[in-house]
C-alpha positions in Angstrom: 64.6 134.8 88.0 62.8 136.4 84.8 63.8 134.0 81.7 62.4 134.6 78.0 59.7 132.2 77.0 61.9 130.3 74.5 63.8 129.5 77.8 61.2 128.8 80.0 60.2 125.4 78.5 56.9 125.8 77.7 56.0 127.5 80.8 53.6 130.5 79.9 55.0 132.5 83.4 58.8 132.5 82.2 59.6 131.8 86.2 62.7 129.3 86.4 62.9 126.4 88.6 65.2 123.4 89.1 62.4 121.4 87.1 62.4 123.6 84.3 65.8 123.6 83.8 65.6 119.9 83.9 63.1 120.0 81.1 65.5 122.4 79.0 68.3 119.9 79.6 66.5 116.7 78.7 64.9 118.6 75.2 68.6 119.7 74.6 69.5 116.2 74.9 67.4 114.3 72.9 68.1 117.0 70.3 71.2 115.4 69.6 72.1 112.8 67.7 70.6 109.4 69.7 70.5 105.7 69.9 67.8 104.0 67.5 64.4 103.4 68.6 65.2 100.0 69.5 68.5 100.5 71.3 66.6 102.7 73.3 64.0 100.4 74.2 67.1 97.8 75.1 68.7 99.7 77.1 65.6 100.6 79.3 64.7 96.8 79.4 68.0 96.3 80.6 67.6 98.9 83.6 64.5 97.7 84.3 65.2 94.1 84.8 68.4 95.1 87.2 66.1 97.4 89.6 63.4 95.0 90.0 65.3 91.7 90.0 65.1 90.0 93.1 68.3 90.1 94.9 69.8 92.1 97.8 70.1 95.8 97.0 73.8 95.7 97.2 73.7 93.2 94.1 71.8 95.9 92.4 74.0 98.7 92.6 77.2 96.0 91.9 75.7 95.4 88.5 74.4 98.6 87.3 77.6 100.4 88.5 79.6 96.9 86.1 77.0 98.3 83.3 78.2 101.7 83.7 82.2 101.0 84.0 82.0 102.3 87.3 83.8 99.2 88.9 87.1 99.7 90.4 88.7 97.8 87.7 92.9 97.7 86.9 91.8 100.0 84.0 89.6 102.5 85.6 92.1 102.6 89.0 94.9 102.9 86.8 92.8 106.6 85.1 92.8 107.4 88.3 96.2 106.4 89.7 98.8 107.6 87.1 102.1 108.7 88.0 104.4 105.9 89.5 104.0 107.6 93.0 100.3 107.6 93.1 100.3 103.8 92.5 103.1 102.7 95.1 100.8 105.0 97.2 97.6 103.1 95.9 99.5 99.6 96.5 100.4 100.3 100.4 96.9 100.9 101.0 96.0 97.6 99.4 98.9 96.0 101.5 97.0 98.0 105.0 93.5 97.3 104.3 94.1 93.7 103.4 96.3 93.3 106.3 93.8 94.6 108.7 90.8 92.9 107.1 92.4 89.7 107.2 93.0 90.4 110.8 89.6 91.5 111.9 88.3 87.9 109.7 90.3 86.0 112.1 89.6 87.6 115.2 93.3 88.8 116.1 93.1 92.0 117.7 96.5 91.9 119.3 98.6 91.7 116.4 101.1 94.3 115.7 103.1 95.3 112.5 106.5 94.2 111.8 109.0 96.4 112.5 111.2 97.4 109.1 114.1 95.9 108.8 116.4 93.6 106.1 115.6 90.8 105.3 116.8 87.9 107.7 119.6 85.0 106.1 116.7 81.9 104.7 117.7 78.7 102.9 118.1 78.7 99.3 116.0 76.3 99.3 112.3 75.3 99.8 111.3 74.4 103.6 108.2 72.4 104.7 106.0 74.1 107.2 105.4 73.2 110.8 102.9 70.2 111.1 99.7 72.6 112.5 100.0 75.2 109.8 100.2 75.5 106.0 102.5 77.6 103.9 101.4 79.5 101.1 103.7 80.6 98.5 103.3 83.7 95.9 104.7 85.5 93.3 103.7 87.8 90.0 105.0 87.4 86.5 104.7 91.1 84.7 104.5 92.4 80.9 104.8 95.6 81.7 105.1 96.4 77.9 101.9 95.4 77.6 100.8 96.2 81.4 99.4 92.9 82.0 100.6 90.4 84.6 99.7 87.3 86.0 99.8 86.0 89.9 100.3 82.6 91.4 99.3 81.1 95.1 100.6 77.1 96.0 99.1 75.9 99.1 100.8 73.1 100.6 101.4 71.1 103.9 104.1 70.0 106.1 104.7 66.8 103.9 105.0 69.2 100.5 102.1 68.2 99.3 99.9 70.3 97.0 96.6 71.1 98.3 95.1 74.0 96.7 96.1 76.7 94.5 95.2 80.0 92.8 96.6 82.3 89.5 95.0 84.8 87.8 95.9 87.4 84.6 95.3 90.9 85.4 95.9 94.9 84.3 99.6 96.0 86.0 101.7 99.2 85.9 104.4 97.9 88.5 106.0 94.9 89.6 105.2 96.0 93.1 101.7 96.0 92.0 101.6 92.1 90.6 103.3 90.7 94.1 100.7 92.9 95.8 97.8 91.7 93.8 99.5 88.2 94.7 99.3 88.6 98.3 95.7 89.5 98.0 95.2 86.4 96.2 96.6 84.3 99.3 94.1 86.5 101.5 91.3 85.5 99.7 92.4 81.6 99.3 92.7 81.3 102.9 89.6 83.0 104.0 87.8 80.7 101.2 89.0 77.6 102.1 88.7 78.2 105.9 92.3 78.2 106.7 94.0 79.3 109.7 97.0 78.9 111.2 99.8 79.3 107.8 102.8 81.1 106.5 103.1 83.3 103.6 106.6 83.4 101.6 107.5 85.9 99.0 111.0 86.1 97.2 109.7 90.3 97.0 112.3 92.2 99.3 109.2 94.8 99.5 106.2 92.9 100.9 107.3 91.7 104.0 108.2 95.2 105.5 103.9 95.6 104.8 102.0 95.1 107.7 101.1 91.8 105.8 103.0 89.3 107.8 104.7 87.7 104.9 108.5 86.5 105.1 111.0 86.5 102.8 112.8 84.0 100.6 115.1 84.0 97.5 113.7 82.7 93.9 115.3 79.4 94.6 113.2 78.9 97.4 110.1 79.7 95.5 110.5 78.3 92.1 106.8 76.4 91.9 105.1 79.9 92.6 107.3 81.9 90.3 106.6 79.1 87.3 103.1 78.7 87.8 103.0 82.6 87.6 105.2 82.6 84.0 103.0 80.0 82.6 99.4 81.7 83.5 101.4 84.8 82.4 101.8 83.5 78.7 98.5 81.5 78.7 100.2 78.1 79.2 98.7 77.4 82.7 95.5 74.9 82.1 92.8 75.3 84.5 92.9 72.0 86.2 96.4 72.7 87.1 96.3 72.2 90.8 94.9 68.5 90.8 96.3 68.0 87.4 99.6 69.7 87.2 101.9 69.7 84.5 105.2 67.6 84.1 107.1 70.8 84.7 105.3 71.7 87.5 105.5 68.2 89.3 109.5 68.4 88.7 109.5 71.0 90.7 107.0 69.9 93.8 109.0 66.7 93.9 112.2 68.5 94.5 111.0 70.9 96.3 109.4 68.2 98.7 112.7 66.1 98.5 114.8 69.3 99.5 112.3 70.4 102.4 111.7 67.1 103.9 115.8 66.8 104.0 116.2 69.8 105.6 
């Protein structure tokens, strides 16, 4: 392919290559406007001390594609996910691949989804688990307004005592989306803390026909969950909350543990 000479970056023989037209690209490039000098010389630091740190290669890529914004982030899943049916799509393959990776962690290869069907008649109020397991309740707090929302996980045992917990604030379009993120939470808690054998409860009608195996309850039998969520929701939830909880929070453990022990 014959190219005039003003084209042919530099080259005498005007014949185009891949490499020439590199060159062309990167002189029309740093024809525009750039960076200082300095912020240059920054930025290639930067580069250079992610590529030849010494971690594993998969660290690597994690924080030059976190440089880049290339992270799956709320934000950047939300560019990519926005009309309501794309992100109830989006959300039941969260619910599927958390489902089966929590499954192949475990070792259960037998397990089977729920079938779909209404929720079963539960107590209105709290019940304590069976001795050999734990129960893990969640729930999400949204500002949709301001697409944010917060999540909340209470571990306890079969004498309703609090043993661990976990809340977080994230990016939300849906309230589907925050009990989701929820239920993700409780994945990761268990897995972290080594836990086997427990029950998930969730006063969302939508979860439990996941293949998550997560039952249902009403609000009144998850009250500690849904006020742990509201507080981390308006920045009210201190960070040593589950050793330390609050007065509010304690109410509601005690008579949760009064109610479940009665029962």
């Amino acid at each position: 392919m014959e190219l005039k000479s003003s084209l042919s970056c530099g080259k005498l023989f005007g014949n185009y290559s891949v490499k020439t037209g590199y060159f062309k690209a990167w002189e029309d490039t740093n024809a525009l406007p750039s960076p200082s000098s300095q912020a240059r010389q920054e930025q290639s630091f930067l580069w250079k001390t992610i590529w030849n740190s010494r971690v594993p290669p998969k660290i690597r890529n994690f924080i030059w594609r976190l440089c880049n914004n290339a992270v799956s982030t709320g934000v950047n899943l939300h560019r990519r996910f926005r009309d309501r049916s794309q992100s109830a799509q989006y959300v039941e393959w969260l619910l599927k691949i958390l489902s089966i990776s929590f499954l192949n962690a475990s070792g259960s290869t037998n397990a089977s989804p729920p079938a779909h069907h209404a929720p079963a008649p539960c107590p209105s109020r709290w019940r304590v688990p069976p001795p050999e397991c734990l129960k893990l309740n969640i729930d999400g707090a949204t500002d949709l307004h301001h697409q944010r929302a917060s999540s909340a996980v209470i571990v306890r045992n079969h004498e309703g005592l609090l043993l661990s917990g976990a809340s977080r604030s994230f990016y939300c379009t849906s309230a589907i989306q925050a009990e989701a993120e929820a239920l993700r939470d409780a994945f990761n808690l268990a897995n972290s803390l080594g836990i086997t054998s427990f029950q998930i409860e969730s006063d969302n009608v939508e979860l439990p026909s996941s293949r998550a195996s997560v039952h249902w309850i009403p609000r009144s039998a998850n009250k500690v969950a849904d006020a742990v969520a509201k507080l981390a929701l308006r920045h009210s939830l201190p960070c040593n909350w589950t050793w330390m909880p609050s007065v509010s929070i304690r109410a509601l453990l005690l008579e949760d543990k009064m109610s479940g022990s009665a029962s």
